[in-house]
C-alpha positions in Angstrom: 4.4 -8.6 -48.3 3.2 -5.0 -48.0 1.5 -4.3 -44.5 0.3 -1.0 -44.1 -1.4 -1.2 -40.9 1.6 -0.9 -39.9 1.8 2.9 -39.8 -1.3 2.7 -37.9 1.5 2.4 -34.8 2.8 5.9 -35.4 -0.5 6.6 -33.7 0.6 6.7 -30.3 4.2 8.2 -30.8 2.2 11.2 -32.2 -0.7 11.4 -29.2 2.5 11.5 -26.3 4.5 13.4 -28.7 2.7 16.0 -29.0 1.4 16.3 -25.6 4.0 18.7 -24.4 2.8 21.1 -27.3 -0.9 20.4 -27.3 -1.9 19.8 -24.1 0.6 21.3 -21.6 -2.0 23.5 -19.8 -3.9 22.9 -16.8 -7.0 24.6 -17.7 -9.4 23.1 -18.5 -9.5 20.1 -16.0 -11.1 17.1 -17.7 -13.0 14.8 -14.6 -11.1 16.8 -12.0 -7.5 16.5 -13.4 -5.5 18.9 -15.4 -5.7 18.3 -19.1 -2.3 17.2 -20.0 -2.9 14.1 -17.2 -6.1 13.7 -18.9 -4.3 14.0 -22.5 -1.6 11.1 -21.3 -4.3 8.7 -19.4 -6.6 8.9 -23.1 -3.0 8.4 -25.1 -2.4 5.4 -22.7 -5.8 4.3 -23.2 -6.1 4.5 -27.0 -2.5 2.6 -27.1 -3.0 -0.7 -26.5 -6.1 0.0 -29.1 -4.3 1.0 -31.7 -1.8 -2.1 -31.1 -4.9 -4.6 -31.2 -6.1 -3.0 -34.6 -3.1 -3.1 -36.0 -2.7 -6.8 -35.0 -5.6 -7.7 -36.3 -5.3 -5.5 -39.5 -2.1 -6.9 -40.4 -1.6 -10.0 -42.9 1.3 -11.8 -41.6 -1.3 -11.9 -38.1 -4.3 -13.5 -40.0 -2.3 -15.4 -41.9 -0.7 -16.9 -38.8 3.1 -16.8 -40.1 5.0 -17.6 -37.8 7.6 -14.3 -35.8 11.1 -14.5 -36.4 12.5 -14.8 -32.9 16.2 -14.6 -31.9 16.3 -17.5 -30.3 15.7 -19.2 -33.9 19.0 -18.2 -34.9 20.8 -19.7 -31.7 22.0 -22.8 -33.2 21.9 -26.4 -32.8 19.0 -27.5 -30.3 20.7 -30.5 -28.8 23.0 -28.1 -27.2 22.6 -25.7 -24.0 23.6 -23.0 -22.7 25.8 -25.3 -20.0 27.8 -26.9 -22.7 28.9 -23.1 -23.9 32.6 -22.2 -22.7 32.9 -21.4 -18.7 33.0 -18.1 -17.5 36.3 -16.7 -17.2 38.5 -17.6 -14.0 36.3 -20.3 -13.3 38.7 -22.8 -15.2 41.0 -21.5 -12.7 38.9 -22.8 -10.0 39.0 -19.6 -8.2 35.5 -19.0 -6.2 35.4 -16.3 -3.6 
């Protein structure tokens, strides 16, 4: 499945990537606070933006498949994380 939006997400590696080159002066002062804070609050701003587009943009979200997770690969669910092998030296039954 081809999901473009995708690259949409590049979007705020570029904004506080370039900051350092595009923004890194203190004049002018953008509602009283140098422009490269003012350049990092709007990047921090737009982010979470740019992730909502890109959620709602992207097929596998509207299509409601399901995330591959870790935890899916763990194993058999009858089991827990108890019945896994002891830590060492506790066999031992050494405690401090």
């Amino acid at each position: 499945m081809r999901r473009p939006a995708l690259w949409l997400l590049l979007v705020p590696v570029v904004l506080y990537g370039l900051a350092p080159f595009v923004a890194n002066s203190v004049e002018p002062r953008v509602l009283g606070v140098p422009f490269l804070l003012a350049w990092v609050i709007g990047a921090t701003l737009v982010s979470p933006l740019v992730i909502w587009l890109v959620a709602r943009l992207d097929p596998a979200y509207r299509a409601g498949a399901a995330e591959p997770l870790a935890v899916d690969d763990a194993g058999d669910p009858g089991t827990s994380a108890s019945d896994g092998p002891e830590a060492p030296g506790a066999a031992a039954g050494g405690t401090r």
